[in-house]
C-alpha positions as CSV (number, residue, x, y, z in Angstrom):
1,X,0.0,0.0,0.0
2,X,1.1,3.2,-0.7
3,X,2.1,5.4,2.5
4,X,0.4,8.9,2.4
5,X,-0.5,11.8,5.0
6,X,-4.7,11.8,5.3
7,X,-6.6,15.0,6.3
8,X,-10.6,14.2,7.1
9,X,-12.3,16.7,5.7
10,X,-13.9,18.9,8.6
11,X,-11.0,17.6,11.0
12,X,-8.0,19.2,12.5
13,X,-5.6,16.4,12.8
14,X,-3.1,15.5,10.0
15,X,-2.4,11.9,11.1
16,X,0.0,9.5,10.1
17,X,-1.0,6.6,8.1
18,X,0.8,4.2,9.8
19,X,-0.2,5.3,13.4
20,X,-3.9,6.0,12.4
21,X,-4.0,2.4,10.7
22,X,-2.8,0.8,13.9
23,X,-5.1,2.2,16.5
24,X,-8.5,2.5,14.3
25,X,-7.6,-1.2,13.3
26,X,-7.0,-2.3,16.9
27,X,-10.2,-0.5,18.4
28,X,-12.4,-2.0,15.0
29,X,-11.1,-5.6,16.5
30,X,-11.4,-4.7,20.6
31,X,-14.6,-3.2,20.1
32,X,-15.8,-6.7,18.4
33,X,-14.2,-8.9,21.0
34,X,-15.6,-6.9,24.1
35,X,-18.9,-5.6,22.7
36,X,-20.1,-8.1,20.1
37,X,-18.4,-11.4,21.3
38,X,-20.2,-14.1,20.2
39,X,-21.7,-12.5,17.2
40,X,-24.8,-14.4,17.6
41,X,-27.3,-15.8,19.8
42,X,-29.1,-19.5,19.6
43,X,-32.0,-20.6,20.9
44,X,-32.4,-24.4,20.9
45,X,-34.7,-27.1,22.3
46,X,-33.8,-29.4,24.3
47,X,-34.4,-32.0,21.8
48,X,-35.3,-31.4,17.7
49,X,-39.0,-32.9,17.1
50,X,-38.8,-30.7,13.9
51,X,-36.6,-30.3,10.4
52,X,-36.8,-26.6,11.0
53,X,-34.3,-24.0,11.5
54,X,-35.1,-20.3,11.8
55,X,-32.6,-17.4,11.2
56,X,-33.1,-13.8,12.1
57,X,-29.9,-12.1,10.5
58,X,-31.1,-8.4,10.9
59,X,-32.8,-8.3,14.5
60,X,-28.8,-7.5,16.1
61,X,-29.5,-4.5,18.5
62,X,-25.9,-4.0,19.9
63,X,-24.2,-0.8,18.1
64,X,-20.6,-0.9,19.5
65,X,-19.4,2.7,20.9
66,X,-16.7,2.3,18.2
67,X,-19.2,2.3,16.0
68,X,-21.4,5.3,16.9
69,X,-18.5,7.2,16.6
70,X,-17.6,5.9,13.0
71,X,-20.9,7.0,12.7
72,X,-22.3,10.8,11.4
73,X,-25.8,9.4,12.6
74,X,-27.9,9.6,15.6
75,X,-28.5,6.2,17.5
76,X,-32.0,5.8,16.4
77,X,-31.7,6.7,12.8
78,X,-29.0,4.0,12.3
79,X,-31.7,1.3,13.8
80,X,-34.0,2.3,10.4
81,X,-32.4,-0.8,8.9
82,X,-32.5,-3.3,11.9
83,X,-35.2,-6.1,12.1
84,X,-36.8,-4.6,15.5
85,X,-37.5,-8.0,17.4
86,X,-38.4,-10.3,15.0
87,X,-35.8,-13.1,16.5
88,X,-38.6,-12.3,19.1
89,X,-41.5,-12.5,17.5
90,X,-40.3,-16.0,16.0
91,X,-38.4,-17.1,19.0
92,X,-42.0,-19.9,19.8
93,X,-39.7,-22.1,17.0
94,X,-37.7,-22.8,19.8
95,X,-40.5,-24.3,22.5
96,X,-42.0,-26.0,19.6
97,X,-38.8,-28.2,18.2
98,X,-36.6,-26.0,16.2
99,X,-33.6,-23.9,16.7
100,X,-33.2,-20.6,15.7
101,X,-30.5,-18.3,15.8
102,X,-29.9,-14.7,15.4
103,X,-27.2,-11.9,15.0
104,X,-26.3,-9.8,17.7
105,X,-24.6,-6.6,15.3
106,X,-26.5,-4.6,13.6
107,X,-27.3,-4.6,10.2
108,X,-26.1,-0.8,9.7
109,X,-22.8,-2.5,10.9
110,X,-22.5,-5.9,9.0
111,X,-25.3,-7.5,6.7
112,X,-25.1,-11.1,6.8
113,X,-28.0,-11.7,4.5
114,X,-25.0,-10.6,1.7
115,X,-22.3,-12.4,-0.1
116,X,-19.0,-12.0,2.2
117,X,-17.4,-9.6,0.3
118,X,-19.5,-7.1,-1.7
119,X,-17.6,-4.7,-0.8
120,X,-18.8,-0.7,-2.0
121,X,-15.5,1.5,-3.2
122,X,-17.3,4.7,-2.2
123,X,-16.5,3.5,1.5
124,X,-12.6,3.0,0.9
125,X,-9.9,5.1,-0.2
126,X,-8.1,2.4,-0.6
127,X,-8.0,-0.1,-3.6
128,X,-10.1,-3.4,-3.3
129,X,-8.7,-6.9,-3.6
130,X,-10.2,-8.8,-6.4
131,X,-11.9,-11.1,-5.1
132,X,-14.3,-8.1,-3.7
133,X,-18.0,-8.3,-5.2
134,X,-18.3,-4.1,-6.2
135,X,-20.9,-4.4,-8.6
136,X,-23.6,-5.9,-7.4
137,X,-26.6,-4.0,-7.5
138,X,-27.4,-4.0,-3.9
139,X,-23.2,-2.5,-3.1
140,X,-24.2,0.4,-6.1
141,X,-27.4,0.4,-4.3
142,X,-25.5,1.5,-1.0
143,X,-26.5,-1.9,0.9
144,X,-23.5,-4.1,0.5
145,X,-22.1,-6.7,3.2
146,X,-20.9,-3.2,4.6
147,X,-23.6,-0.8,4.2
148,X,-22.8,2.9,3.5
149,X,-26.6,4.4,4.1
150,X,-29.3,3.3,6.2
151,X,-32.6,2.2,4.6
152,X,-33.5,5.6,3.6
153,X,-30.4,6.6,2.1
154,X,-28.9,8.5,4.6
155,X,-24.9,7.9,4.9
156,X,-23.4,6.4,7.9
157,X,-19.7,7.3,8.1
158,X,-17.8,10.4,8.7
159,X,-14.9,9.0,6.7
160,X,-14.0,6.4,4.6
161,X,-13.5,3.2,6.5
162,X,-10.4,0.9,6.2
163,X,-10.4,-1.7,4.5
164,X,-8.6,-3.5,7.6
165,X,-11.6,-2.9,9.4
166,X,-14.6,-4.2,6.9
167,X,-12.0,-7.6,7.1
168,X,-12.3,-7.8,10.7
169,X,-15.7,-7.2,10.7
170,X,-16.6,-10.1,8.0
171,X,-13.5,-12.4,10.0
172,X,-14.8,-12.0,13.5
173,X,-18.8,-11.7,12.7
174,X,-20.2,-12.9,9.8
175,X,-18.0,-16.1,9.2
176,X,-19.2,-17.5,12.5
177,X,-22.9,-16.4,12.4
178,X,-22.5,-18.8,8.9
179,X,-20.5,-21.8,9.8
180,X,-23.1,-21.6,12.9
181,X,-26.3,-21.3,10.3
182,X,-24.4,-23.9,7.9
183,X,-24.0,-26.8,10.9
184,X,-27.3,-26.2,12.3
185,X,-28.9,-27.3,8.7
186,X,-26.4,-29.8,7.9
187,X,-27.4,-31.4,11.8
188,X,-30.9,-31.1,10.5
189,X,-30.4,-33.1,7.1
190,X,-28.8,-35.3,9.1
191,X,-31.1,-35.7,11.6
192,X,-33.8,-36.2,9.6
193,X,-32.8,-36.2,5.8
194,X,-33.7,-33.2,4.5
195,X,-33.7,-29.3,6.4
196,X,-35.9,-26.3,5.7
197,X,-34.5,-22.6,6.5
198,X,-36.9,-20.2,7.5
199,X,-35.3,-16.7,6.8
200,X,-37.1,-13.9,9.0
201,X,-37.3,-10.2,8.2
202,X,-39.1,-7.4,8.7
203,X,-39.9,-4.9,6.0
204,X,-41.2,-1.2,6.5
205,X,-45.2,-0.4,6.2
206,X,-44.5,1.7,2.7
207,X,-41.7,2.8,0.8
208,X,-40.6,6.5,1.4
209,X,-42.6,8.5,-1.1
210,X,-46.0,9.5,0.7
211,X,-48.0,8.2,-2.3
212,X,-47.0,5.2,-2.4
213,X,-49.4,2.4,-1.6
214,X,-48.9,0.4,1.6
215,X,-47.1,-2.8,1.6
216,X,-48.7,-6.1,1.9
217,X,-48.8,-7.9,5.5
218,X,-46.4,-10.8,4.7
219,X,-44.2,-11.7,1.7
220,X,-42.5,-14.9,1.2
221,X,-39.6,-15.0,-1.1
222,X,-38.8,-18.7,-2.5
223,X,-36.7,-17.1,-5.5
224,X,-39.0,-18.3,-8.2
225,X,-39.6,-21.4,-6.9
226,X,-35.4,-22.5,-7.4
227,X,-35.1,-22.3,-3.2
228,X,-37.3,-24.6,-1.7
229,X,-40.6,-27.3,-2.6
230,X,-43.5,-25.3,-4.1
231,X,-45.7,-27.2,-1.9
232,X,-44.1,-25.6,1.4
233,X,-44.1,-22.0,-0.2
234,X,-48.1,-22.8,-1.1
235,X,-48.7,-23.9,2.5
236,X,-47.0,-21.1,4.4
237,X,-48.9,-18.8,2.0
238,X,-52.9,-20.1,2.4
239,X,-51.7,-20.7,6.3
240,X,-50.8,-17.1,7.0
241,X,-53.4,-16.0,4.9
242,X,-55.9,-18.2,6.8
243,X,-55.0,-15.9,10.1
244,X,-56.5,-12.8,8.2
245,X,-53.3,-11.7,6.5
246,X,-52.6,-10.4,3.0
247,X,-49.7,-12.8,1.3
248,X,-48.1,-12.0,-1.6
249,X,-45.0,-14.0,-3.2
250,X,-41.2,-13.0,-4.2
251,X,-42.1,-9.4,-4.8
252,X,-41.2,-7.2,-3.5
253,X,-38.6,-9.5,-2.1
254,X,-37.6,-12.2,-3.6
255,X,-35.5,-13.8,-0.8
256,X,-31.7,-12.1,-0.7
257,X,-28.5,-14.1,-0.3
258,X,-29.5,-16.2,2.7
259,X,-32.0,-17.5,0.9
260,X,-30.7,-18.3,-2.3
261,X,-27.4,-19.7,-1.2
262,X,-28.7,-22.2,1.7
263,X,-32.0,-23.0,-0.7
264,X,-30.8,-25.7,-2.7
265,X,-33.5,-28.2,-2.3
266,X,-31.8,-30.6,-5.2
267,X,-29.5,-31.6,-1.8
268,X,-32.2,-31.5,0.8
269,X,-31.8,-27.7,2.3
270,X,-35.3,-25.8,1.7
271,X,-35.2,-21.9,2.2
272,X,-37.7,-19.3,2.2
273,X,-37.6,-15.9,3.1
274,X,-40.5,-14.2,5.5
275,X,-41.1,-10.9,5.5
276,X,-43.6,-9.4,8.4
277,X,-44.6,-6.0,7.3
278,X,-43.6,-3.8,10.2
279,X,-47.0,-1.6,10.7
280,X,-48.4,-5.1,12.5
281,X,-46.2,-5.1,15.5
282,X,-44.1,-2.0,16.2
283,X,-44.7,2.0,15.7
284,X,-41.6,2.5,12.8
285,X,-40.9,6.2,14.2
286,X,-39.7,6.0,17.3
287,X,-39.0,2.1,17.2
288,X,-41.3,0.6,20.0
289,X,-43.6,-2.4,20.1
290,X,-47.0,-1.5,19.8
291,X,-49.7,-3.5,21.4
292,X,-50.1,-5.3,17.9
293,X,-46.9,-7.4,18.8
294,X,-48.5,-10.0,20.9
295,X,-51.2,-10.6,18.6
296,X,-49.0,-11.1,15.9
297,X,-46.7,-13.2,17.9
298,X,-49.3,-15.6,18.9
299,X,-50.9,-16.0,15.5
300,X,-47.0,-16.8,14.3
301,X,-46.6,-19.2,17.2
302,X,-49.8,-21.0,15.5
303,X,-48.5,-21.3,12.5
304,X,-45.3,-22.5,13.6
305,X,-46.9,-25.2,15.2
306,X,-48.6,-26.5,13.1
307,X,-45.9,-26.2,10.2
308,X,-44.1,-28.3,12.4
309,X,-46.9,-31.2,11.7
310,X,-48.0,-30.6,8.7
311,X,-45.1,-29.9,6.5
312,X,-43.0,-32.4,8.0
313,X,-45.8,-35.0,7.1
314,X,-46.0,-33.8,3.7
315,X,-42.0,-34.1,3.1
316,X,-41.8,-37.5,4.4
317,X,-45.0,-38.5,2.3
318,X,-43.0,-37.3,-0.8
319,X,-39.9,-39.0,0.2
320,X,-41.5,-42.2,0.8
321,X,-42.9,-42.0,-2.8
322,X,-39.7,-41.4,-4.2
């Protein structure tokens, strides 16, 4: 790397590469290993009844200090991108049979529902290694494994980030929240020859232009059909809908990396992506559960439950046919 003298625009310090390097670098990798150490949380039966595993990779709630102070944003704009307690609202899964696990950072800080490395040049000044993903539409978009806005486009940083620091981030965080997600489905194939991922997310009540119509109650994203059995898509569609809720399928969200990398039902892993629109359960200004929470909590708890019966019979049915 080429050694150079940085000025911050809007600072008054003229540091030293070298020096700077060193201590952001060593804060990025305390700041992980005191504040966000282990990097996810895992709720488990006592014993697996069902071939289920739930994820909740944007519900992380802890912002390290080192990271509000990377940040240009207040505390509460930076959560417009987190998952507000839907590892809650789905955490029944775990009473009922199935484990589920869930990030503790943020996904202002580190996306996990995006390949490891697309990795956005606007947040760098320095050069990117090849095998760095900078063109997918969702790092031009601003939302890459290392997101420079928040979901409604507002930047986070103060100052380009090193790259030193985005390494540690994907190191420390999001390789073990996947070689976690990865042996809990691989435990459940084994177990009991085939596993189904449910990915959970929360979407906002309507995009950000005022006349835009509101969004539906519940998406699920199967990618087309290529991530999981049609049948299961179908069921967790009429099942939701019989509760009273509007469904609609892959659009706007089709299911994001999660989905479509784990969802390869050709070798036994199912995926499908849930999104709960937000409006239900939680008052999106000033980020608070409303009293709508409980009622949509119990009603997920119900169809949980009987997933657990139902679909479970249907796959084995189909496998015993085959």
């Amino acid at each position: 790397m080429v050694r150079r003298v940085v000025r911050w625009i809007g600072g008054h310090t003229v540091h030293s590469p070298e020096r700077h390097h060193f201590l952001t670098a060593s804060r990025e990798r305390t700041s992980i290993d005191s504040e966000l150490t282990p990097a996810f949380r895992m709720l488990r039966p006592l014993e697996q009844t069902a071939p289920f595993v739930l994820c909740s990779p944007h519900s992380g709630d802890h912002y390290t200090a080192h990271f509000l102070e990377q940040s240009q944003l207040d505390p509460l704009t930076l959560r417009k991108s987190e998952d507000y307690c839907v590892d809650d609202l789905f955490a029944a899964a775990a009473e009922l049979g199935a484990p589920l696990i869930a990030a503790r950072f943020p996904r202002a800080y580190l996306d996990a529902n995006r390949e490891p490395y697309e990795l956005d040049p606007e947040l760098f000044d320095e050069i990117l290694p090849d095998f760095a993903n900078t063109q997918s539409a969702r790092v031009i978009g601003g939302l890459g494994t290392i997101a420079r806005i928040v979901a409604d486009g507002e930047e986070i940083y103060r100052r380009p980030l090193l790259l030193e620091d985005a390494l540690t981030r994907i190191e420390r965080l999001y390789v073990p929240f996947h070689e976690a997600l990865q042996g809990l489905l691989e435990e459940t194939r084994q177990r009991f020859g085939y596993a189904i991922l449910i990915d959970c997310h929360s979407m906002p009540s309507s995009i950000a232009s005022q006349s835009s119509p509101a969004r539906p109650q519940f998406v699920l994203g199967d990618r087309f059909g290529h991530a999981c059995d049609l049948r299961l898509t179908r069921y967790l569609r009429d099942a939701i809908g019989a509760k009273g809720y509007d469904v609609q399928l892959n659009r706007p969200y089709a299911g994001g990396f999660i989905t479509e990398h784990y969802g390869k039902p050709q070798r036994g892993i199912h995926a499908i992506q849930v999104e709960v629109n937000r409006g239900l359960y939680m008052d999106e200004k000033a980020i608070r559960l409303t009293s709508g929470f409980d009622t949509l909590r119990g009603h997920l708890e119900d169809i949980i439950a009987a997933a657990f019966t139902d679909v479970q019979v249907m796959f084995e049915r189909r496998l015993a046919a085959e």
